[in-house]
N, C-alpha and C positions, 0 to 999 in steps of 0.2 A: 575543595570548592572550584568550581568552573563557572564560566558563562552559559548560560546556557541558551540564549539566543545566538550569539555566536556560533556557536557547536552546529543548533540547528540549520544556518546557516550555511556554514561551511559544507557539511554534509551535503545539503541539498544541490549544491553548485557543483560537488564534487560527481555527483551525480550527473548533473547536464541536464537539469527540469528546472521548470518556472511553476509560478504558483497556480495556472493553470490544468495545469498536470499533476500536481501535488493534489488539486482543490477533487479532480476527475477522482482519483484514485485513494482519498481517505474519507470523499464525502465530506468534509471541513472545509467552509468555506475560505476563500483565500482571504478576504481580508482577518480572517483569524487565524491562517497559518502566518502570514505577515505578522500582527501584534503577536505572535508567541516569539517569532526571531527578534521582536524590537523589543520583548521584553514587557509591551504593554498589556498588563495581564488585566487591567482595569478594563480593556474594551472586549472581554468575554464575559457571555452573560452570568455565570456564576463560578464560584471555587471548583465545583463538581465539574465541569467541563471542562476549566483548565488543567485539570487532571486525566479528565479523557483525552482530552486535544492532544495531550504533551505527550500521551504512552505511545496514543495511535501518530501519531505525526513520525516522534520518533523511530518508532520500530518501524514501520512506513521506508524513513533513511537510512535501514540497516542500522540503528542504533538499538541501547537496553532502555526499553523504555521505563522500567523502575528507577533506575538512574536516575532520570530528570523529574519522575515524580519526587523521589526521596530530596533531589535538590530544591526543589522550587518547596518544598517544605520545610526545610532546614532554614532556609533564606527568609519567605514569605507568608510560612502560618507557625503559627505560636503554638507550643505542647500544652496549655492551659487554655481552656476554656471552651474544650471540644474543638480542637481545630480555627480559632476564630484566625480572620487576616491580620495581620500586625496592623495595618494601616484601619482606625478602626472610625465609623462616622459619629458625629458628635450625640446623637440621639438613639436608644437601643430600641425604639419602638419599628421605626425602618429598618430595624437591622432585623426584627423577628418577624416582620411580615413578609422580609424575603426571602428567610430561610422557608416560607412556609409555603408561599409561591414555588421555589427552589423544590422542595417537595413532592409537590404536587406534580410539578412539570416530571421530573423521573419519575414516579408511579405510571402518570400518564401513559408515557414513552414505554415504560415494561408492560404494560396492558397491553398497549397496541402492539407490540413485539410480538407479546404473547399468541395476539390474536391474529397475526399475519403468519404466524409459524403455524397455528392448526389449522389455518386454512392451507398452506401449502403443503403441509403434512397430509392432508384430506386428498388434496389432489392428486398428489404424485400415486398416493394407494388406489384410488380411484384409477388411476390411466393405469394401472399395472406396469407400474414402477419396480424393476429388480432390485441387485446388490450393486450397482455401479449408477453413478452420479451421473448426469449428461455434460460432456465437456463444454468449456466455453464455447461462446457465441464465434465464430471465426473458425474453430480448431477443432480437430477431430482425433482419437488415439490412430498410431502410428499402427498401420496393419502392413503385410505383405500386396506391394503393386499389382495391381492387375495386368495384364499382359495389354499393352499399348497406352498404359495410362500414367504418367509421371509421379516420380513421386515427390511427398509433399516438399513446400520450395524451404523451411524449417523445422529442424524435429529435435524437442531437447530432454533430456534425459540426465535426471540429478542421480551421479554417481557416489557424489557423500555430502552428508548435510544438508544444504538447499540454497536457493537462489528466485529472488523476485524479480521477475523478467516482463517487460511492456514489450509487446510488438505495435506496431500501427505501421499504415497502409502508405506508402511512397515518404511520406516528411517526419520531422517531431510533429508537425500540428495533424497530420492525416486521422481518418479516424481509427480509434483504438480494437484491434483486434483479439485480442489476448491482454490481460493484467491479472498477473497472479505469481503465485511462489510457488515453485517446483520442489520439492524433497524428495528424498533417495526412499524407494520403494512407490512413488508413485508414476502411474504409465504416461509413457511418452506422450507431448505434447506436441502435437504435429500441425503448423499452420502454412496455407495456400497461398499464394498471391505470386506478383512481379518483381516486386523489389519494398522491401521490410524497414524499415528504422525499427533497429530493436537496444533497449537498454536493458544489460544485467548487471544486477548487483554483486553476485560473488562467481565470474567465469573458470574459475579453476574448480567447483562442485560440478561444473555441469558437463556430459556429453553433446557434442555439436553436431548437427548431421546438415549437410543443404544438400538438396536434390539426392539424396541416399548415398552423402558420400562426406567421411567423415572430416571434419576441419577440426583447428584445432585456432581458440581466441585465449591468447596469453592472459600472464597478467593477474594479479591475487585482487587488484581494483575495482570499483564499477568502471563495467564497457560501454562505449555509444557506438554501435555499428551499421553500415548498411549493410543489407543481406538480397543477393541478384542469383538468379540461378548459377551464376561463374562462379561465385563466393562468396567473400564477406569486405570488406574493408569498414577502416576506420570512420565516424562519422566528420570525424575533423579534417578526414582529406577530401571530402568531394571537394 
């Protein structure tokens, strides 16, 4: 048994994010990544999303997000009676009108899913879409420089396992350039600018390149760096 608000906590500091960034990057709003670290699981709107919350929030901080499902079950719902919360309200006629509402909302949600997927499925064959995804919004695959043209100011390339890496543009608060996970066999992520605030979560999977020249960010922890075309340094020394 562990805490499990704790844990998420600890995690997230460990990292160098606030819940604004946390909120950016799982679509969860902050005041429910907040009530999962206090534990208050009453001020999410049903059981089914504190299960979502808790995988995606999790894995999110580099953690197993089974983990915290399987604990907040062990702790917080009962093996009898389909799942019900231990903490149960005095009347079962509320409690079935919200499972039904509860329902209804995920159906909803898988619908609409469904139907923004074949719409964008529609598109992409429509524009004559290949075999290759179009890189994030900021970032473009790492290709050979042109003669007079720099190359990009970071290029990272997961050489085992992988790594979720946020760039954004001069601060933590700038806007976000790049958020995403890097794994070994996918192509170099190559992004432009001045000078990067960039956090990774596992810097020993990753290959490091600035300006086409390779560095090397120690360390088995999440990194906070800044990154200038001269190099990198720590975020904690400017």
């Amino acid at each position: 048994m562990f805490e499990i608000g704790n844990s998420l906590r600890e995690a997230r500091e460990r990292r160098g994010v606030d819940f604004g960034e946390a909120e950016l990057a799982t679509k969860i709003r902050g005041k429910y990544l907040r009530a999962l670290e206090e534990e208050q699981f009453a001020l999410l709107p049903a059981q089914t999303y504190v299960k979502g919350f808790l995988r995606t929030y999790a894995e999110y901080l580099g953690l197993d997000g089974q983990l915290y499902v399987d604990e907040y079950n062990s702790r917080f719902v009962t093996g009898a009676d389909d799942h019900e919360p231990r903490v149960r309200r005095s009347s079962a006629r509320p409690q079935r009108r919200a499972r039904r509402i509860e329902t209804n909302v995920v159906l909803v949600v898988l619908a609409a899913i469904a139907v923004v997927t074949v719409i964008v499925i529609s598109a992409w064959k429509a524009s004559g879409g290949g075999g290759h995804a179009a890189p994030p919004a900021g970032t473009t695959p790492t290709q050979p420089a042109a003669a007079g043209v720099p190359a990009p100011l970071l290029a990272v390339t997961a050489t085992q396992g992988s790594a979720h890496v946020i760039a954004r543009r001069s601060s933590a608060t700038g806007d976000v350039v790049f958020d995403g996970t890097v794994s070994k066999g996918d192509r170099t992520v190559a992004i432009r600018g001045r000078l990067l605030w960039v956090s990774i979560s596992s810097p020993e999977n990753l290959h490091v390149e600035v300006r086409g020249h390779v560095v090397h960010i120690p360390g088995s922890k999440p990194q906070v760096v800044f990154v200038t075309p001269t190099g990198w340094r720590p975020a904690s020394a400017q």
